[in-house]
C-alpha positions as CSV (number, residue, x, y, z in Angstrom):
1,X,13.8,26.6,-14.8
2,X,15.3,27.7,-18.0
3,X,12.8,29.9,-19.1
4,X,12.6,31.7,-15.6
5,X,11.7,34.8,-18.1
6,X,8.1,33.4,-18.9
7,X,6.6,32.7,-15.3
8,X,9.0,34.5,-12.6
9,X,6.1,34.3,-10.2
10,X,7.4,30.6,-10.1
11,X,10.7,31.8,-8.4
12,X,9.9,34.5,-7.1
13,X,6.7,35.7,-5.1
14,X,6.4,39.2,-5.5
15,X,6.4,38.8,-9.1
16,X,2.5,37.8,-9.2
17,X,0.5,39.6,-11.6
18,X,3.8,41.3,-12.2
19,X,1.9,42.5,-15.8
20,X,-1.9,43.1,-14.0
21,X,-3.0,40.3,-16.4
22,X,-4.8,36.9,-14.9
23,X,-2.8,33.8,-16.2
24,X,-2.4,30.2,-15.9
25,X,1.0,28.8,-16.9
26,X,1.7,24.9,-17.6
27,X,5.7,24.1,-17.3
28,X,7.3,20.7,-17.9
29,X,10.6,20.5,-18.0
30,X,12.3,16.6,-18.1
31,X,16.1,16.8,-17.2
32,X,18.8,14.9,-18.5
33,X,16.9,12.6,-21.2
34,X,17.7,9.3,-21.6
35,X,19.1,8.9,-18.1
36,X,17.3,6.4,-15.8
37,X,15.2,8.0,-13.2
38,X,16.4,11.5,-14.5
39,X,15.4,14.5,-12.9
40,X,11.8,16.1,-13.8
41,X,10.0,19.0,-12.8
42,X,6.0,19.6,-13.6
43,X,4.3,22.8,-12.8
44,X,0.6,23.8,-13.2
45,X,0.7,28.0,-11.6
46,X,-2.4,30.8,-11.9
47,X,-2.2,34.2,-10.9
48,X,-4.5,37.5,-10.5
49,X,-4.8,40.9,-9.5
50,X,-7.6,41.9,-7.2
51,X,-9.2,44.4,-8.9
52,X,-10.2,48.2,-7.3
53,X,-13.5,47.9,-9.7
54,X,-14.9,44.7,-10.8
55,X,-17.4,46.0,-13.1
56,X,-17.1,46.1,-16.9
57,X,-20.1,48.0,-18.4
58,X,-22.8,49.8,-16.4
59,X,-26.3,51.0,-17.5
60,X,-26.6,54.2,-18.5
61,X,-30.2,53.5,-20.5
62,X,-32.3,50.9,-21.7
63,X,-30.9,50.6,-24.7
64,X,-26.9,51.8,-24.3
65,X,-24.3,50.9,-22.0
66,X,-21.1,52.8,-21.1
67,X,-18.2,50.4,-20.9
68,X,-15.9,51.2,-19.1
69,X,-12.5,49.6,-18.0
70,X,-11.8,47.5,-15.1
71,X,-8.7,49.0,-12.9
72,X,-5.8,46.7,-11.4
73,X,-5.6,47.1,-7.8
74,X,-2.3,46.8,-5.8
75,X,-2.9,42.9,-4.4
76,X,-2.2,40.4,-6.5
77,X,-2.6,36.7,-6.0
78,X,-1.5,33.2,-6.8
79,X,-1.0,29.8,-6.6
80,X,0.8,26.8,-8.2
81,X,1.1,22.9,-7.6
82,X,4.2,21.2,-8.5
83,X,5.9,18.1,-8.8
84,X,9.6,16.9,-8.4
85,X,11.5,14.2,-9.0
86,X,14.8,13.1,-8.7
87,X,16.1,9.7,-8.6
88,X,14.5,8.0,-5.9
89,X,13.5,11.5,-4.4
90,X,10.6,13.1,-5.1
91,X,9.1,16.3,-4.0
92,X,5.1,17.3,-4.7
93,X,3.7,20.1,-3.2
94,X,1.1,23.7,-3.5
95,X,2.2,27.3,-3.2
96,X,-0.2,30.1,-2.1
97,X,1.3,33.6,-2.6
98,X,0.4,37.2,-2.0
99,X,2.5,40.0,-3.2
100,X,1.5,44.1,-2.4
101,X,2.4,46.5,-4.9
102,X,3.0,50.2,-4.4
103,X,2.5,52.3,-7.8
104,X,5.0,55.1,-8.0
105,X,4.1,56.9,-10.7
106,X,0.4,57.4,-12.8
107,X,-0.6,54.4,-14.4
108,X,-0.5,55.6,-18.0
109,X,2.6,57.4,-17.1
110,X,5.3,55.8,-19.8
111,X,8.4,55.9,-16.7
112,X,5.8,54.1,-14.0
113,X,7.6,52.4,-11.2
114,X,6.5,49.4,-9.0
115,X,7.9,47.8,-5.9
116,X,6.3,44.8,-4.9
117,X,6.6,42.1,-1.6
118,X,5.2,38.9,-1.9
119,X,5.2,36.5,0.6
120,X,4.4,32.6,0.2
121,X,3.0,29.5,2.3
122,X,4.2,26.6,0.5
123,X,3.7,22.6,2.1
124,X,5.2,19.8,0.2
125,X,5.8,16.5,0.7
126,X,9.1,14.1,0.4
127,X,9.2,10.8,-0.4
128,X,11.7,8.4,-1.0
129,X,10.8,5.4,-3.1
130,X,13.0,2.8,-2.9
131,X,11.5,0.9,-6.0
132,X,14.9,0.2,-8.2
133,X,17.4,0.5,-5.7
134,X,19.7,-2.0,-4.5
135,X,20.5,-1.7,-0.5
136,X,21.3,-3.6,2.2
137,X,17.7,-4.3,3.8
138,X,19.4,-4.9,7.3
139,X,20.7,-0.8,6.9
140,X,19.8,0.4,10.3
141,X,19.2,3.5,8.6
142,X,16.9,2.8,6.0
143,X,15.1,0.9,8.4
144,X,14.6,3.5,10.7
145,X,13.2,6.6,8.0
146,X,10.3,7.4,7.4
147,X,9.2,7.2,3.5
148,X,7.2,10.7,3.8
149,X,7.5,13.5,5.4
150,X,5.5,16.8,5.0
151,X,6.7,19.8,5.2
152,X,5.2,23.5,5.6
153,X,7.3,26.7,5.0
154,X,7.4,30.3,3.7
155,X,8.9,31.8,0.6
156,X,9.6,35.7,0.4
157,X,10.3,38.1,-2.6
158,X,11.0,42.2,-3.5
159,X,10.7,43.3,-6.8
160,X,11.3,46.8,-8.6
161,X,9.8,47.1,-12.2
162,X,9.2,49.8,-14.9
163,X,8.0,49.0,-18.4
164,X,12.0,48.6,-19.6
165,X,13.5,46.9,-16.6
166,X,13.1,44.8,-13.5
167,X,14.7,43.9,-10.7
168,X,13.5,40.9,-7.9
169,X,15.0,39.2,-5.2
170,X,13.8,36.0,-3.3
171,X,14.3,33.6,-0.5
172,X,12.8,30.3,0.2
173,X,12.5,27.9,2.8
174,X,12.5,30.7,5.8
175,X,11.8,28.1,8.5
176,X,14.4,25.4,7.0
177,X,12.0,22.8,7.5
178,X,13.3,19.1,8.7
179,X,14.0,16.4,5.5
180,X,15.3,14.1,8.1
181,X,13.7,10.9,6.9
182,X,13.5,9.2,10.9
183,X,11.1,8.8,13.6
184,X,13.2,10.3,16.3
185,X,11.8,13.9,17.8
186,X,15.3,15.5,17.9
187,X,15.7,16.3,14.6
188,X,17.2,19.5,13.5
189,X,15.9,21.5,10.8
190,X,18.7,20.6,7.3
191,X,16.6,21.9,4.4
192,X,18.8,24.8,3.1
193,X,17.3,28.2,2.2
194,X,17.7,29.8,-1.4
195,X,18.6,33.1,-2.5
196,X,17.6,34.2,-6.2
197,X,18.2,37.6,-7.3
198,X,17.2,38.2,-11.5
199,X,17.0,41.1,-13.5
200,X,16.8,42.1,-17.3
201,X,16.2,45.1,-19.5
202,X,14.2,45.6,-22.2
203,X,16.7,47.4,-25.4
204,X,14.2,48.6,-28.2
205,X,16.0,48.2,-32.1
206,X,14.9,49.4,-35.4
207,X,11.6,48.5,-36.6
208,X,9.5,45.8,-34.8
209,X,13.1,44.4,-33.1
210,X,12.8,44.6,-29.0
211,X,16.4,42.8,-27.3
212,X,15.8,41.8,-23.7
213,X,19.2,40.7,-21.7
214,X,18.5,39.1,-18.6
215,X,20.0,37.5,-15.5
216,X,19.2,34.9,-12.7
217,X,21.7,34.2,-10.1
218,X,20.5,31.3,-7.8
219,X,22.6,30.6,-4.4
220,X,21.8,28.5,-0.8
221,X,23.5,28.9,2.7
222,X,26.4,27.4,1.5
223,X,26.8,30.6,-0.5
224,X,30.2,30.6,-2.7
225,X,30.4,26.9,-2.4
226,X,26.8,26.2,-4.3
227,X,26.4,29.6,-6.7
228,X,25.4,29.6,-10.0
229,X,24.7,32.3,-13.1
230,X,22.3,31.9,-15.9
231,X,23.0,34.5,-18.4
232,X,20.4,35.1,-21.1
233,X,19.0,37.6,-23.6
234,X,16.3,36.9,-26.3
235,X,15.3,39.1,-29.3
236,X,11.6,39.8,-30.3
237,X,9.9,40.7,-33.6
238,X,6.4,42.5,-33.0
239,X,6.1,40.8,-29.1
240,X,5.0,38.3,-30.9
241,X,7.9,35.4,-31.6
242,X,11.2,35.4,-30.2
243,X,14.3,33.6,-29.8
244,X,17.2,33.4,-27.1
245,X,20.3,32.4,-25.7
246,X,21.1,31.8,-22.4
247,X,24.7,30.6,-20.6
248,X,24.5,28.7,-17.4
249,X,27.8,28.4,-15.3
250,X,29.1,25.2,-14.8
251,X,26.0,23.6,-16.4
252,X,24.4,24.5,-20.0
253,X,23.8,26.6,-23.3
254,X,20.3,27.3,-23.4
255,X,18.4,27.7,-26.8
256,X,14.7,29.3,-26.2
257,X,12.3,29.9,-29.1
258,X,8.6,31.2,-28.7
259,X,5.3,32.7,-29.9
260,X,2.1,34.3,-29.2
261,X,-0.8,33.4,-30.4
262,X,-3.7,36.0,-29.7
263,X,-3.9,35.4,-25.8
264,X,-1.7,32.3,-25.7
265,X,1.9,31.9,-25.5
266,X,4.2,28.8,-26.2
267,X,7.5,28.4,-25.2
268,X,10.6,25.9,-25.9
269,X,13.7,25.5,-24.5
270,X,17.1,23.1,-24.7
271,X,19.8,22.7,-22.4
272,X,22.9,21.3,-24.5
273,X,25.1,20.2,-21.4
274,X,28.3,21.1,-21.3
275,X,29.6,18.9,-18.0
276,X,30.4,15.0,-18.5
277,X,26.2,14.4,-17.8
278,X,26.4,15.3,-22.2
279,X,28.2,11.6,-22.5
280,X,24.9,10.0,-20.4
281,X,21.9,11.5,-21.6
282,X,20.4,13.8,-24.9
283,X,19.7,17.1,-22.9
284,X,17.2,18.5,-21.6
285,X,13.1,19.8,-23.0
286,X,11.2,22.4,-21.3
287,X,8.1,23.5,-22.4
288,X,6.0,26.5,-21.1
């Protein structure tokens, strides 16, 4: 995701209700276009903090009420489904997350700290679909797989926030769960586990000007061999429109623009690749 800012709950579960306010986020994001059977990515996410009081107003008399404010309580919850697609792969699935937080400071209090865990069940299934593709049909191999498999694993996160900076870090797939496409039982478990560490800061400039700098660095078990840096910072006027750059290593430059609208927010961005994928396709849309 290039917009990793917008819904980090996505990458990371701890960050759930990260901002105590219920959301639902819609993120499409179509790799590559132009390329046949290009790489797309659809997610549908909602998210909520159980609160320590559910009322809003109570009776005081017939004729008035006394409103007063719900609290946020330290659980928050979520959820997304998602769909994946790459070539003749394709990955759709549901997350259920949990995080904890632990308030360390007042509410109100302007230097509050948070530290949050999350932990996810996510179950997703891969199939390969061989519509397209030209193979040998006597391949011992491809006549031995499976088309689907499902697959059930556990995603994990730590976050640290105050209202001018954050830090989180994640890992997925905790059981490595099998993507061997066969019917044999002796299969070992070859999905790789992800490591994703972000972090960003929140610089305030004259007037209604607010600069936020951020970073994602994404890695597997391969480590060194499979790392890579997205490098971003957008500007705001009045929290209310923005616009950013962001660097990704070996990859893209990222253009992001965005509003708010009352309680809605709408977000763009473009990869311009920078690798020899720029001579086969027109970049890549994501919308949030």
């Amino acid at each position: 995701y290039s917009q990793y800012i917008m819904n980090g709950f996505l990458i990371n579960p701890s960050f759930a209700v990260r901002d105590g306010y219920t959301s639902v986020n819609l993120t499409v994001r179509e790799q590559w276009t132009g390329l046949a059977q290009a790489p797309s990515t659809y997610a549908l996410s909602f998210q909520t903090r159980i609160l320590k009081n559910s009322y809003i107003s109570k009776s005081t008399t017939v004729k008035k009420k006394l409103v007063r404010p719900t609290r946020g309580g330290q659980v928050g919850v979520g959820g997304y489904v998602f769909n994946d697609n790459n070539g003749i792969m394709h990955r759709t699935g549901v997350q259920a997350a949990y995080s904890y937080n632990i308030p360390l400071g007042k509410e109100d209090d302007e230097y509050a700290r948070n530290l949050a865990f999350g932990l996810a069940l996510i179950a997703y299934q891969f199939t390969i679909k061989y519509e397209g593709l030209i193979y040998d049909p006597d391949d011992p191999f491809l006549n031995n797989y499976d088309r689907s498999v499902f697959i059930p694993d556990f995603n994990f996160g730590v976050s640290y926030s105050t209202p001018k900076y954050y830090v989180g870090f994640a890992m997925t797939n905790l059981l490595r769960g099998s993507v061997m496409f066969s019917n044999g039982n002796d299969n070992n478990n070859t999905e790789l586990g992800h490591y994703f560490l972000t972090g960003g800061i929140k610089v305030p400039l004259s007037g209604n000007w607010l600069l936020e700098p951020s970073a994602f660095i994404k890695s597997s078990d391969m480590f060194f061999k499979a790392i890579q840096l997205d490098l971003s910072s957008r500007i705001y006027y009045k929290n209310d429109y923005w616009a950013g750059l962001s660097w990704r290593t070996n990859d893209a430059l990222i253009m992001m623009l965005g509003l708010k609208y009352d309680r809605f927010y709408f977000a763009y961005a473009f990869d311009f690749t920078l690798t020899e994928m720029r001579k086969q396709s027109l970049g890549t849309h994501e919308f949030s």
